[in-house]
C-alpha beads as a LAMMPS data file, in Angstrom:
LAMMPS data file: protein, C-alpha beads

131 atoms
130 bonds

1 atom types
1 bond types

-500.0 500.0 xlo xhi
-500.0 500.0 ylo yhi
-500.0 500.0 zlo zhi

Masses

1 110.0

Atoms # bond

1 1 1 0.000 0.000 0.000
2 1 1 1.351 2.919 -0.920
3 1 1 1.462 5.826 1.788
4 1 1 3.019 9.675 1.041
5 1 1 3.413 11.287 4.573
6 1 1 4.270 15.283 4.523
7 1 1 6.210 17.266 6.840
8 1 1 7.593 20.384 7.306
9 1 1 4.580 22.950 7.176
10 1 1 4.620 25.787 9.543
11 1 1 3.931 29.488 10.153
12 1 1 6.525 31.833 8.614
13 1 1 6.544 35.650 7.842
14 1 1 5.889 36.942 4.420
15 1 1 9.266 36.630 2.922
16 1 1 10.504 33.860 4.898
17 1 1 11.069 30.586 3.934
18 1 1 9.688 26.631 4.399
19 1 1 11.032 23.410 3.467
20 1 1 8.204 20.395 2.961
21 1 1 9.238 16.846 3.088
22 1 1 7.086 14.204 1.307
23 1 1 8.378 10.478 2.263
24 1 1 7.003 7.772 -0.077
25 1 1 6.967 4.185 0.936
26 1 1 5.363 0.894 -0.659
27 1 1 5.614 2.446 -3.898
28 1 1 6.438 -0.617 -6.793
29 1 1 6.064 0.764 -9.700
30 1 1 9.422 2.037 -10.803
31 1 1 9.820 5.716 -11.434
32 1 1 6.757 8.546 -11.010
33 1 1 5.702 11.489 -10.776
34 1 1 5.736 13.560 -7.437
35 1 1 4.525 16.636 -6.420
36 1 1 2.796 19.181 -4.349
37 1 1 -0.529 20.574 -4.712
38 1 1 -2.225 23.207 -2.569
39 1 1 -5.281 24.509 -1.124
40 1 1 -6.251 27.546 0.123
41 1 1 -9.676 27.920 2.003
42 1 1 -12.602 28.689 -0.367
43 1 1 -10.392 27.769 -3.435
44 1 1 -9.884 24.881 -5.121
45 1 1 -6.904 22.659 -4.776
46 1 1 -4.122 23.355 -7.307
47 1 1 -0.174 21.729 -8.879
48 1 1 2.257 23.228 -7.659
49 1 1 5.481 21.379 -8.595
50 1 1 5.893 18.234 -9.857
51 1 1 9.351 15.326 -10.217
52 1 1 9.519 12.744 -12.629
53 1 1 11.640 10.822 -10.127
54 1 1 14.343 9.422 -11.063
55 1 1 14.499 10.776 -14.666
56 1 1 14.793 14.135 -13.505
57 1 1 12.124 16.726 -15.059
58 1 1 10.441 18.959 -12.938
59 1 1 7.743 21.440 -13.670
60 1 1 6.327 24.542 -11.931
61 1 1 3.082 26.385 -11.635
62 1 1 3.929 29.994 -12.807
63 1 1 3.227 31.613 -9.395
64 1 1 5.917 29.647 -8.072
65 1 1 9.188 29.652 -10.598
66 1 1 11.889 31.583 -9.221
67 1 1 11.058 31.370 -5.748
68 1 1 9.751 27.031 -4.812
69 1 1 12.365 24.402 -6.392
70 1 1 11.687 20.637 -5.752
71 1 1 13.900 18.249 -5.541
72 1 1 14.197 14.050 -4.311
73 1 1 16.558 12.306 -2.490
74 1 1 16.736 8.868 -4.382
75 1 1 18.106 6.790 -1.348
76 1 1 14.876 7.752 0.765
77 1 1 12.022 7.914 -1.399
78 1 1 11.544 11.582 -0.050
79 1 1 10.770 14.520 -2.419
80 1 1 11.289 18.223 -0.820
81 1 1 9.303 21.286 -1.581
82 1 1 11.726 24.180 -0.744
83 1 1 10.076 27.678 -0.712
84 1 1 11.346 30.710 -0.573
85 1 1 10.189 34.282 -0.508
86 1 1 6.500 33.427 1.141
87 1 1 3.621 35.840 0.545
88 1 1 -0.115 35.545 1.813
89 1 1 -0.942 33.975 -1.762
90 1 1 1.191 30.636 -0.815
91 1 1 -0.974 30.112 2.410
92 1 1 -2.809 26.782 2.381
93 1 1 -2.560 23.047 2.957
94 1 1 0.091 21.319 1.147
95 1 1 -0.463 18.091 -0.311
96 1 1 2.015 15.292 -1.713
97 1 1 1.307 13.271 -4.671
98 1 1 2.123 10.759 -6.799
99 1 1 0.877 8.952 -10.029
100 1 1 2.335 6.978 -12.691
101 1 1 4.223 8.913 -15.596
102 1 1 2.596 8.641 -19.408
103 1 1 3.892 6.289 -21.076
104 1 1 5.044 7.296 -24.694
105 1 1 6.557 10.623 -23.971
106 1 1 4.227 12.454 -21.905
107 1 1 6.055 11.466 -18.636
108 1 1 5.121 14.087 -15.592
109 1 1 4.553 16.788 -17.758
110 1 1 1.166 15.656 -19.350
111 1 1 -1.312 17.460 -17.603
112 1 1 0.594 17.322 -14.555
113 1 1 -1.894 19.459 -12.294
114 1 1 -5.237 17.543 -13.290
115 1 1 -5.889 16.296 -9.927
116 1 1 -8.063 13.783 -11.208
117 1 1 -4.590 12.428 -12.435
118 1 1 -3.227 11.946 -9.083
119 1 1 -3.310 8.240 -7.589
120 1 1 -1.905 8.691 -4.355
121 1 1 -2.500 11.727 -1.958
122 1 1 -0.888 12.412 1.530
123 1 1 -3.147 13.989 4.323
124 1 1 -1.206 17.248 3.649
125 1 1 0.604 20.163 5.814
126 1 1 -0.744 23.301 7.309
127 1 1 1.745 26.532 5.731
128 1 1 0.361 29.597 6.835
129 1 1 1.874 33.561 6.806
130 1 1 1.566 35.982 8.446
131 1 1 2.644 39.415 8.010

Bonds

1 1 1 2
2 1 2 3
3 1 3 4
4 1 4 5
5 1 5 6
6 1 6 7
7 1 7 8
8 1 8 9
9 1 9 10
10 1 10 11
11 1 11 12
12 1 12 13
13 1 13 14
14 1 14 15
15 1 15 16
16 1 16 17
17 1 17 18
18 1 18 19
19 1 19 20
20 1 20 21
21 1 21 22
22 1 22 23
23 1 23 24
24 1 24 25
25 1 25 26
26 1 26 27
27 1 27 28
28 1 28 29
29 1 29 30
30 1 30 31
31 1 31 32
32 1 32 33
33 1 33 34
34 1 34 35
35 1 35 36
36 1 36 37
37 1 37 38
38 1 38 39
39 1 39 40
40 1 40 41
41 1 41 42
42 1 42 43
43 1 43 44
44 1 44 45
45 1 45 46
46 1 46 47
47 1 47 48
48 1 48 49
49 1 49 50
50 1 50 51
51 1 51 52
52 1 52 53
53 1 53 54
54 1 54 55
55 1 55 56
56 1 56 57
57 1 57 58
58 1 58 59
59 1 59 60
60 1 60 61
61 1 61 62
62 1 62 63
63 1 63 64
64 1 64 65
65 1 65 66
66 1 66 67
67 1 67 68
68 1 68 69
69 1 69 70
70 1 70 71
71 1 71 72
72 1 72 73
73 1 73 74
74 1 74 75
75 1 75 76
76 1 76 77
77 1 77 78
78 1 78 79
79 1 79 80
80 1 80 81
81 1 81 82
82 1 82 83
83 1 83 84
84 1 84 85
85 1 85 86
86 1 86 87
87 1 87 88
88 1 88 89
89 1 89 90
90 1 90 91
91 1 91 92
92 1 92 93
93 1 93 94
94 1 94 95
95 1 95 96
96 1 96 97
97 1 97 98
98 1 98 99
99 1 99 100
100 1 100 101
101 1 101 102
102 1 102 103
103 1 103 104
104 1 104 105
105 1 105 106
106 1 106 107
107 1 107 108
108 1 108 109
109 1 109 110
110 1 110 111
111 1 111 112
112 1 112 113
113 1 113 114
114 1 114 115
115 1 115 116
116 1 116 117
117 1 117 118
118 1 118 119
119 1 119 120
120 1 120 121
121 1 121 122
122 1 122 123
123 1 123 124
124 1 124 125
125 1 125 126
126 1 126 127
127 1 127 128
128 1 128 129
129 1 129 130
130 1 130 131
């Protein structure tokens, strides 16, 4: 059974900085895609970085480039979210999740924030800023 437990979520100033842990276990199926989604209350929930694990793409929703970078750490199964540069916009829960790359060239880029795409979903972490 696979299980995707988050960590790292927190209160932090506007400008400040978080780093989210997502570690993966009973995961068989070779390499896939992992990312973070979010949602904010009253909103609906949304990609915001994605790893083809392994392989090494990544891709970023445009509110995020510049300032979130993700990144795995092979030997542990665990994919980080690090965030930098915080404003009230990045406030919500944080979710980890994973689903099998397309086959044929897609990979994790194919529609990578559908969240109807997603197979596996942790029980997400609380970020919240203040100012």
């Amino acid at each position: 059974q696979v299980e995707l437990v988050e960590s790292g979520g927190g209160s932090v100033q506007t400008g400040g900085s978080l780093r989210l842990s997502c570690a993966a276990s009973g995961y068989t199926g070779g390499n896939k895609c992992m990312g973070w989604f979010r949602q904010a209350p009253g909103k609906q929930r949304e990609g915001v970085a994605v790893i083809y694990t392994g392989v090494g793409p990544r891709y970023y929703a445009d509110s995020v480039k510049d300032r979130f970078t993700i990144s795995e750490d092979k030997g542990t199964n665990t994919v980080y979210l690090q965030m930098n540069n915080l404003n009230a916009e990045d406030a919500g829960m944080y979710y980890c999740a994973a689903r099998k790359p397309v086959v044929g060239g897609g990979g994790c880029s194919f529609r990578w924030k559908d969240v109807a795409r997603v197979e596996y979903w942790g029980k997400g972490t609380l970020v919240t800023i203040s100012s």
